[in-house]
C-alpha positions in Angstrom: 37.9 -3.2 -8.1 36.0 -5.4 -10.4 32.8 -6.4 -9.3 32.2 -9.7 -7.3 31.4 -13.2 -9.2 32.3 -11.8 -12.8 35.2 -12.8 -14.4 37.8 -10.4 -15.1 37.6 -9.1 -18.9 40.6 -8.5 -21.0 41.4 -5.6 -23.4 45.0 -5.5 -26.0 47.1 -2.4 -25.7 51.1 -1.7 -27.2 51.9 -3.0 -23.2 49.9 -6.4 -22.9 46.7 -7.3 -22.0 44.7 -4.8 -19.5 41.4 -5.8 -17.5 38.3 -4.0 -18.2 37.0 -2.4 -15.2 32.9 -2.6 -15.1 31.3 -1.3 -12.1 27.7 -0.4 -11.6 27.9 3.1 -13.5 29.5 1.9 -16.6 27.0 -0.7 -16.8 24.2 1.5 -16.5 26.1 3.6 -19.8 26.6 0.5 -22.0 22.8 -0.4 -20.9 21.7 3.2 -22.6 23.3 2.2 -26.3 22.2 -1.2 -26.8 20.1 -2.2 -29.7 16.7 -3.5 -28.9 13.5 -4.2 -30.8 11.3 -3.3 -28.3 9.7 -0.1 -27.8 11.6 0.5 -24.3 14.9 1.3 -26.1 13.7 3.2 -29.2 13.6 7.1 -28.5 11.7 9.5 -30.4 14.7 12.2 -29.9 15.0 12.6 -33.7 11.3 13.5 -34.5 9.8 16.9 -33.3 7.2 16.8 -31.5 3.7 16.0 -32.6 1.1 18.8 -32.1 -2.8 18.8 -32.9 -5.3 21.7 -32.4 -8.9 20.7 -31.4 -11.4 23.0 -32.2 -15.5 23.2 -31.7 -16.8 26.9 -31.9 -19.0 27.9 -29.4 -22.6 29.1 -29.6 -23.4 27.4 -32.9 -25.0 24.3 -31.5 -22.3 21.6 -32.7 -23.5 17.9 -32.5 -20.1 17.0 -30.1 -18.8 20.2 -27.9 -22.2 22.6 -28.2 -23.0 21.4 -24.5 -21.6 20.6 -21.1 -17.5 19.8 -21.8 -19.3 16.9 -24.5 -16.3 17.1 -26.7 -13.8 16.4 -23.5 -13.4 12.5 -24.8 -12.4 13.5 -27.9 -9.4 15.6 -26.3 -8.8 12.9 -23.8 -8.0 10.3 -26.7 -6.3 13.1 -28.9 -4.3 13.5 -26.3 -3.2 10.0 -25.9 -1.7 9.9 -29.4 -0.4 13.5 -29.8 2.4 14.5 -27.9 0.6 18.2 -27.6 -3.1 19.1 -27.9 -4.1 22.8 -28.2 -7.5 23.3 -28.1 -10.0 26.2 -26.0 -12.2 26.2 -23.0 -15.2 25.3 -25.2 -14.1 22.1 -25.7 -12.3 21.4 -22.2 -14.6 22.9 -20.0 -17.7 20.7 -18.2 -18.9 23.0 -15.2 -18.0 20.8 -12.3 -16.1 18.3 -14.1 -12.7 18.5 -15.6 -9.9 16.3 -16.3 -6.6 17.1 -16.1 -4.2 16.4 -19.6 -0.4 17.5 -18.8 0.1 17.5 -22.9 -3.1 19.9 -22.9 -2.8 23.6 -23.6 -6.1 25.6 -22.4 -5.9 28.3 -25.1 -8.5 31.5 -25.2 -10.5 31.9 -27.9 -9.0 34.8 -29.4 -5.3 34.0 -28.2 -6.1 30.8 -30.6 -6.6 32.8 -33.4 -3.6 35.1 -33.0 -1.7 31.9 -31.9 -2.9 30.7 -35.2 -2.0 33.9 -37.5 1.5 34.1 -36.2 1.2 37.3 -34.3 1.3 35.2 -31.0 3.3 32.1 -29.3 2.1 30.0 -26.2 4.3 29.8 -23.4 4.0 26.7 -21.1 4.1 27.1 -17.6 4.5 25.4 -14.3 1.6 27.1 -12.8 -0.1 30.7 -13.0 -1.6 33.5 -10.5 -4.8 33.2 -11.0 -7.3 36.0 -10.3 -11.3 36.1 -9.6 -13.4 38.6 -10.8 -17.2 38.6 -9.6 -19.7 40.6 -11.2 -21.5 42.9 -9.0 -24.6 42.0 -10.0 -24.2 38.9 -8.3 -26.6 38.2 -5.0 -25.0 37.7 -2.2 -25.5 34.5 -1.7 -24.9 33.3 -5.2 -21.5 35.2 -4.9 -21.1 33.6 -1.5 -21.0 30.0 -3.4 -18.7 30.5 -6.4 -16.1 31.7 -3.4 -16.5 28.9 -1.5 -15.9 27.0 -4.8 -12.5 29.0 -5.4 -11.5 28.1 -1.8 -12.7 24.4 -2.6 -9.9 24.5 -5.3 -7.4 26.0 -3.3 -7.6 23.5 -0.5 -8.7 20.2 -2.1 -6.9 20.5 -5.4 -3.9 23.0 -4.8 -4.6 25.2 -7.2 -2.9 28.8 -7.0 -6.4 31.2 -7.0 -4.7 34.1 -5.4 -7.5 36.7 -4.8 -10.4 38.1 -6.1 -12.5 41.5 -7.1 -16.1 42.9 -7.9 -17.0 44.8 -10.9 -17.5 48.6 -9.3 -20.7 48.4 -11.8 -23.0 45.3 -12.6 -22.2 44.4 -16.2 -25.5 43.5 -17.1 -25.2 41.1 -19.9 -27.9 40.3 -22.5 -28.0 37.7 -24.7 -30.1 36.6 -27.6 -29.8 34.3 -30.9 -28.3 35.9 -34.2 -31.0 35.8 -36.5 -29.0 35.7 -39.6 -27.6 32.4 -38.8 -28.6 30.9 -35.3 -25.7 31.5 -33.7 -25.5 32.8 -30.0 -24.7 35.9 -29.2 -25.0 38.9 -26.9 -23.4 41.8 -25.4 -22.4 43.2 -21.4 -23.7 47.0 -21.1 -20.4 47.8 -19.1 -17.4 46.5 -20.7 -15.3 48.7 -18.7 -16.2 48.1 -15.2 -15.3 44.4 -16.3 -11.6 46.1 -17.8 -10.9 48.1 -14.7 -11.7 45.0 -12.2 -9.0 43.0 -14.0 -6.4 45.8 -14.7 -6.6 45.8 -10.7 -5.9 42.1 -10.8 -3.2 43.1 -13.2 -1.3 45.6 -11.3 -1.2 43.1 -8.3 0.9 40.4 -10.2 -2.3 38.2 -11.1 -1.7 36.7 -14.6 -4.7 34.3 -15.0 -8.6 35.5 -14.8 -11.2 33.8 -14.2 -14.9 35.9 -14.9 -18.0 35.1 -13.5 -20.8 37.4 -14.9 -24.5 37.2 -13.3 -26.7 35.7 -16.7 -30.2 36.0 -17.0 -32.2 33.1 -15.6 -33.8 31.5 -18.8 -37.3 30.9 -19.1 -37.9 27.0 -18.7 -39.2 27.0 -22.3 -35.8 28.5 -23.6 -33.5 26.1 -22.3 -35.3 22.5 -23.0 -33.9 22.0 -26.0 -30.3 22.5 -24.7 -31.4 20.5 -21.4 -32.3 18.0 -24.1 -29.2 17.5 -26.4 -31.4 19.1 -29.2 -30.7 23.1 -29.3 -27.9 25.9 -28.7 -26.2 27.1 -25.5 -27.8 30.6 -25.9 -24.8 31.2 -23.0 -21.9 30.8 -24.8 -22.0 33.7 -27.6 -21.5 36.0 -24.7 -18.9 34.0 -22.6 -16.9 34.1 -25.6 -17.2 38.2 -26.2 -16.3 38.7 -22.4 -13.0 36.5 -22.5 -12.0 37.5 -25.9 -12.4 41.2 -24.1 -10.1 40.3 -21.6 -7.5 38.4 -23.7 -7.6 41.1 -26.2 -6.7 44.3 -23.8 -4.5 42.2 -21.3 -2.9 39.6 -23.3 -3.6 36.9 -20.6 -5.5 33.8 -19.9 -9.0 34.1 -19.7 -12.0 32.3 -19.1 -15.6 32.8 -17.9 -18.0 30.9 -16.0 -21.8 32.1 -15.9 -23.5 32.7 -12.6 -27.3 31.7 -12.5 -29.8 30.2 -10.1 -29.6 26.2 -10.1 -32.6 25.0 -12.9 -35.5 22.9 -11.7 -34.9 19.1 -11.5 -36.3 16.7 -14.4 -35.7 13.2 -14.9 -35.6 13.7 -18.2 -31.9 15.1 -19.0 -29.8 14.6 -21.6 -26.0 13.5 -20.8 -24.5 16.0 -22.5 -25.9 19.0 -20.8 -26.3 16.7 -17.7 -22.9 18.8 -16.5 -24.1 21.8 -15.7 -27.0 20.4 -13.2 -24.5 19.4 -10.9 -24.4 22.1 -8.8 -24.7 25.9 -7.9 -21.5 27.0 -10.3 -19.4 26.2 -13.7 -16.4 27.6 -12.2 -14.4 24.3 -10.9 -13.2 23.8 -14.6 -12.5 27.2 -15.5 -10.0 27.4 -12.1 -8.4 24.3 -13.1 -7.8 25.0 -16.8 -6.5 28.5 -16.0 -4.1 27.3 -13.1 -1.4 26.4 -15.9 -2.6 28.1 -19.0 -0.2 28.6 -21.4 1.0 32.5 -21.0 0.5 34.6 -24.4 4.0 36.3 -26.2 4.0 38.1 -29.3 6.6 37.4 -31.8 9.2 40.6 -31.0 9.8 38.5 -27.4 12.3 36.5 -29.6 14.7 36.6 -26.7 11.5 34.7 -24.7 10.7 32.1 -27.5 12.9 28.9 -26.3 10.3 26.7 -25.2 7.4 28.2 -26.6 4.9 26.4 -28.9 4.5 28.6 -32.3 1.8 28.0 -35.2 3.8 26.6 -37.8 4.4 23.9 -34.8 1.0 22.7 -35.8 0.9 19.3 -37.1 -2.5 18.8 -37.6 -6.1 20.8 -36.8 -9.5 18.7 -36.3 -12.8 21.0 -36.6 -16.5 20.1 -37.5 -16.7 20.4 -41.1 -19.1 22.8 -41.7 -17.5 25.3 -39.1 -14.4 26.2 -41.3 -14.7 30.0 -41.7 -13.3 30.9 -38.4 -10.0 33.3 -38.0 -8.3 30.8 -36.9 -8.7 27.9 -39.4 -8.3 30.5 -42.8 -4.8 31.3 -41.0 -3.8 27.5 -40.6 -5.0 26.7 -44.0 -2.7 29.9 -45.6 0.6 28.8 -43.9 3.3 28.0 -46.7 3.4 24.8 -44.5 -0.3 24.3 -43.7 -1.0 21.9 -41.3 -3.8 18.6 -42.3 -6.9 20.1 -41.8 -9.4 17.4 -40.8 -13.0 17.7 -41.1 -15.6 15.7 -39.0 -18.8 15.1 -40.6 -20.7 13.8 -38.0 -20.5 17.2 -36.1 -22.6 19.0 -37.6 -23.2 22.8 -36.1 -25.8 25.7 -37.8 -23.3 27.1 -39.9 -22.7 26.7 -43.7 -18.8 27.0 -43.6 -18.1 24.3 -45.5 -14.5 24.0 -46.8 -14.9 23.8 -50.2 -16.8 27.7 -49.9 -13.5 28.8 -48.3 -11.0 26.4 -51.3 -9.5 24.8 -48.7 -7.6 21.1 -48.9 -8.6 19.0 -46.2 -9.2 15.1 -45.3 -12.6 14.5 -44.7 -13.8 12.1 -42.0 -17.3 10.8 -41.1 -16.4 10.7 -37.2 -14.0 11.5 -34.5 -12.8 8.0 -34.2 -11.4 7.9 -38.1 -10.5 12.0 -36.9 -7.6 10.4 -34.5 -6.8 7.3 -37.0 -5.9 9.7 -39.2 -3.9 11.6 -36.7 -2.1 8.5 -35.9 -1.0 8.1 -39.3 0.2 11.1 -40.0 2.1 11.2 -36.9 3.6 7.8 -38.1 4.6 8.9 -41.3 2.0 6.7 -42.6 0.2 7.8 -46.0 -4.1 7.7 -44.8 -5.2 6.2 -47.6 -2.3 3.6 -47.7 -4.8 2.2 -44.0 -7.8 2.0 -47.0 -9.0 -0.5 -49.2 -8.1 0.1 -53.5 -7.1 4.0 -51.9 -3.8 3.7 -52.9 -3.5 4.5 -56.9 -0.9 4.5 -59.4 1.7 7.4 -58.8 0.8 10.1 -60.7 3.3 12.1 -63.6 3.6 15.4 -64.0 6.5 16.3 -66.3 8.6 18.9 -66.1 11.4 19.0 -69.1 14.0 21.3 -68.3 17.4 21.9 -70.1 19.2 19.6 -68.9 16.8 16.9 -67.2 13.6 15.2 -66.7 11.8 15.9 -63.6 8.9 14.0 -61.6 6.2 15.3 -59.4 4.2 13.4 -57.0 0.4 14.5 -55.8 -1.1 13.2 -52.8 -4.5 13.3 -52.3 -6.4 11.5 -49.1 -9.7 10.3 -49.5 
């Protein structure tokens, strides 16, 4: 039956003239293939996906990302022009704050650098079971409040925290600054009380943990420079040692949240550390970002890949520019097809890794904002320097005269 008020519609065939019969459905199909200038009916379905890794080491006292989740804009607008952002808990975590990114992978540490060598692949997921474990050097009451907070998550925001242990041993962890270059660092005096509280996690189907390790409480003096924008999160050396511990004898996502007494109040705060005076714990992120952590594979799970995100996905990576020594950022720089490494000037950290020490190629920024221009571009297929004034010089000849022909070679450099 043809559709009321339209007029019947005609076709030729070998036996006369037949009516075309449109109803709703075939509509609906002739809608999908018409030609449009308009955004709304161009697909992307014959470009790969665009994927950019966000990195700020932690402990090293970076400008943007050395404090509380301060480098969480820059991911937020990342990831509203790349179609996947990778980046770590450094950079995503803010204590009590969060904000949730669907094209965000929370990515380990560690798992980034073996992500980034090619020994591992990231496997998205719909959710995981996510584990507590609480350090038994925890008081009571302090222990008291970080499960109330994993019960606030459950109830209030869903998320799948499944259970939790304590450490048979208090891990007792000190921390101090490297004297050799500034950085943060530290140790726990029992590793394996921490190892055997999360292979019990392990053996009951958990897949995500979540650590929360008693800290020292800092002398006042120690932590105004932090509390003031100015110095180095003499925390995070050894929040990184204890996840990378987990990550690297379980192979899953980790993350850690210090426990400590709440700091005196003072007016005088900076903004950027101004997230960790919120309340009694840092653990509301951590839950959140390891609800649907990617999973970790290693390459022989080939029958496990489809789906996965590998590193020569890698489009792009974005790092300070004096923090280029890392594991992870030699392995991007050595793939056959390396991705643009871009360096931000502006956030400066206290070490010396610059990339010319290293030889390697990058695009050198003086901010975050020209950082995701340059992102944009290269996601565009758009030359960098081609969005510059006079940046844009005469092609370049390099001659190659073989038997039979004359070959041209074009090199691109961005400013």
């Amino acid at each position: 039956m043809l559709l009321q008020n339209h007029t019947p519609l005609f076709f030729n065939t070998a036996g006369g003239k037949l009516p075309i019969r449109f109803d709703e459905r075939n509509i609906l199909k002739h809608r999908r293939y018409r030609v449009s200038c308009s955004n709304s009916y161009l697909s992307n379905k014959w470009k790969r996906q665009y994927t950019s890794v966000l990195i700020v080491p932690t402990g090293v006292g970076a400008s943007i990302g050395g404090y509380a989740g301060d480098a969480l804009p820059v991911a937020r607008t990342l990831a509203s022009v790349a179609d996947c952002v990778i980046s770590h808990p450094n950079v995503l975590n803010a204590a009590m704050l969060y904000w949730p990114m669907p094209n965000v992978m929370y990515v380990e540490g560690y798992a980034l650098d073996r992500f980034a060598e090619g020994l591992w692949t990231l496997q998205p997921v719909h959710q995981n079971k996510v584990g507590l474990v609480l350090d038994a050097g925890i008081e009571e009451q302090l222990r008291i409040r970080h499960l109330q907070v994993a019960d606030a998550t459950r109830a209030s925001l869903g998320l799948p925290v499944l259970e939790y242990i304590v450490t048979d041993t208090p891990l007792e962890v000190e921390k101090w600054m490297n004297p050799k270059n500034g950085q943060a660092t530290g140790r726990i005096k029992h590793p394996d009380s921490l190892l055997r509280a999360v292979e019990t996690l392990c053996d009951r189907s958990i897949n995500a943990v979540a650590v929360v390790a008693r800290f020292p409480d800092d002398d006042i003096e120690d932590v105004d420079d932090y509390r003031q924008g100015k110095g180095i999160d003499l925390l995070a050396g050894v929040e990184a040692i204890i996840s990378h511990l987990v990550v690297k004898n379980f192979m899953i996502p980790c993350a850690h949240a210090p426990a400590l007494l709440p700091p005196p109040l003072t007016k005088s705060l900076c903004p950027k550390s101004a997230a960790e005076e919120l309340g009694y714990t840092f653990l509301p992120c951590v839950l959140a970002g390891l609800s649907n952590a990617p999973q970790y594979l290693t390459n022989e799970y080939e029958s496990q890949r489809n789906g996965c995100v590998v590193g020569s996905d890698v489009d792009s990576v974005i790092l300070p520019a004096d923090a280029c020594g890392g594991d992870g950022v030699l392995a991007f720089a050595n793939k056959r097809n390396k991705p643009l490494i871009i360096c931000v000037q502006e956030n400066e950290t206290v070490l010396n890794d610059t990339p010319d020490k290293f030889g390697i190629d990058v695009v050198k920024v003086s901010n975050y904002w020209e950082a995701i221009g340059v992102v944009a571009a290269h996601k565009a297929g758009v030359d960098p320097n081609s969005l510059r004034r006079d940046k844009i010089k005469n092609i370049n000849t390099n001659s190659l005269i073989p038997s039979n022909a004359c070959v041209a070679s074009t090199s691109r450099i961005f400013a």
